[in-house]
N, C-alpha and C positions, 0 to 999 in steps of 0.2 A: 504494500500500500504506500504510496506515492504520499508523507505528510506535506502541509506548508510550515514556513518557517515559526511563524505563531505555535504551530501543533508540537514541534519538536523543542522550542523554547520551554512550552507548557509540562512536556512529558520528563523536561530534565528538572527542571525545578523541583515541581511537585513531587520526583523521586530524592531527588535532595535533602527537602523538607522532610520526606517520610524517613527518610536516615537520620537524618538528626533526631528528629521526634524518638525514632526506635534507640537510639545510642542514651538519651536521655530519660528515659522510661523510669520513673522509680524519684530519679532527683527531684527533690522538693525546690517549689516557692521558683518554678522557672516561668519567668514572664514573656520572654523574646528569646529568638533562636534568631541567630546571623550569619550566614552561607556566603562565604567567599572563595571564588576561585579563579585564578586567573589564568592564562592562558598564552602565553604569546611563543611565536620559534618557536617550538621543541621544549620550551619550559613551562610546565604545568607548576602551581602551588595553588591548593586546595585548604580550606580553614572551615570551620564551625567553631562558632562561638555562642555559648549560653548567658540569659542574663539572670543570674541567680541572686533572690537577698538583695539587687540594689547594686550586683558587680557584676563584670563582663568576667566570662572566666573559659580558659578552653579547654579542649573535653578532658586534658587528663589531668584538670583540676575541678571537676565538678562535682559535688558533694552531695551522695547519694546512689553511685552507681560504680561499679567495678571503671578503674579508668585506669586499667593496667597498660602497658608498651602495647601490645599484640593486638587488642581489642583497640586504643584511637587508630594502630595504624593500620587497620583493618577499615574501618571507617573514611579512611585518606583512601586507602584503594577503590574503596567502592566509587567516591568522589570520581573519580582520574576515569575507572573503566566508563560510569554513567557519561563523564564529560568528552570520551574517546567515541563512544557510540555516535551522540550527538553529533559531532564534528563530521563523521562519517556520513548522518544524514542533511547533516546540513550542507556536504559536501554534492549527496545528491539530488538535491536540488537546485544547484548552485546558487548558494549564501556563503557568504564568508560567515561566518562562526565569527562569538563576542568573541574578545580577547580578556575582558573582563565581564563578572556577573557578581553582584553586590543584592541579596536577599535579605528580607526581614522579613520574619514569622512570628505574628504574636497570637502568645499563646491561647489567652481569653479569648480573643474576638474569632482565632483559627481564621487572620487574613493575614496573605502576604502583599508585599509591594517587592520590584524587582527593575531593578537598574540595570542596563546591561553598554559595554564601550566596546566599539571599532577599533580601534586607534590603538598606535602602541604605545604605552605605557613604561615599561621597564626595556626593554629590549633596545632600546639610542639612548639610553641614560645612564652612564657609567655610578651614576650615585645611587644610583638606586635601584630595589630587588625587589621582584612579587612578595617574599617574604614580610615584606612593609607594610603590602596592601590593605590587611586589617585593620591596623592603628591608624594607619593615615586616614580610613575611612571612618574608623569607632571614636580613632581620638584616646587621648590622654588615659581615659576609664578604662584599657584597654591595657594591662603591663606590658611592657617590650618583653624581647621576647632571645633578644641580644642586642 
């Protein structure tokens, strides 16, 4: 089946969200979930961030749920294959693929809202690395991370 690019934007997210929701199962007092993944060249960097208690916290700090090595990078994988798939169909259609996707899922209302960039970002900017891409978008409430 032949999607459009709205249909494949919609199938990746919404699987994203359902990962994080399932990674986060169990942890209390989660208000927002934040889905970042970028994309540019050949460099993927993939993030979930919970907003737990009033803090941004990532997954293998969120309190409530096993947040062993094995299990967030398990979570990271599923990111990369969901965001590999995508790429693929976006390819078949011919769309270029974001190079960035910035989601927020809240929890109560169960709405997201979702940003998505063209443009390259990290890949002409010697100062800077998707790695960033969180903080620079959550900000300060966000701990570095190095």
């Amino acid at each position: 089946m032949v999607r459009t690019q709205q249909q494949v934007l919609d199938e990746l997210v919404e699987g994203w969200i359902e990962l994080a929701l399932e990674y986060g199962r169990g942890a209390p007092d989660v208000t927002a979930v934040y889905v970042y993944v970028s994309s540019e060249r050949g460099s993927v960097f993939p993030e979930i961030v919970f907003e737990q208690r009033g803090e941004l916290r990532y997954p293998s700090d969120l309190i409530g749920v096993d947040t062993g090595v094995d299990r967030v990078r398990g979570v990271h994988r599923l990111q990369f294959e969901d965001l590999r798939l995508a790429e693929g169909r976006f390819a078949e259609i011919g769309v270029t693929p974001p190079t960035e996707y910035r989601i927020v899922y809240d929890t109560a209302s169960r709405r997201s809202s979702v940003a998505i960039a063209r443009e390259l970002i990290y890949a002409n900017d010697p100062r800077r690395v998707p790695e960033h891409g969180p903080r620079e978008w959550l900000g300060e409430r966000l701990p570095a991370t190095f």
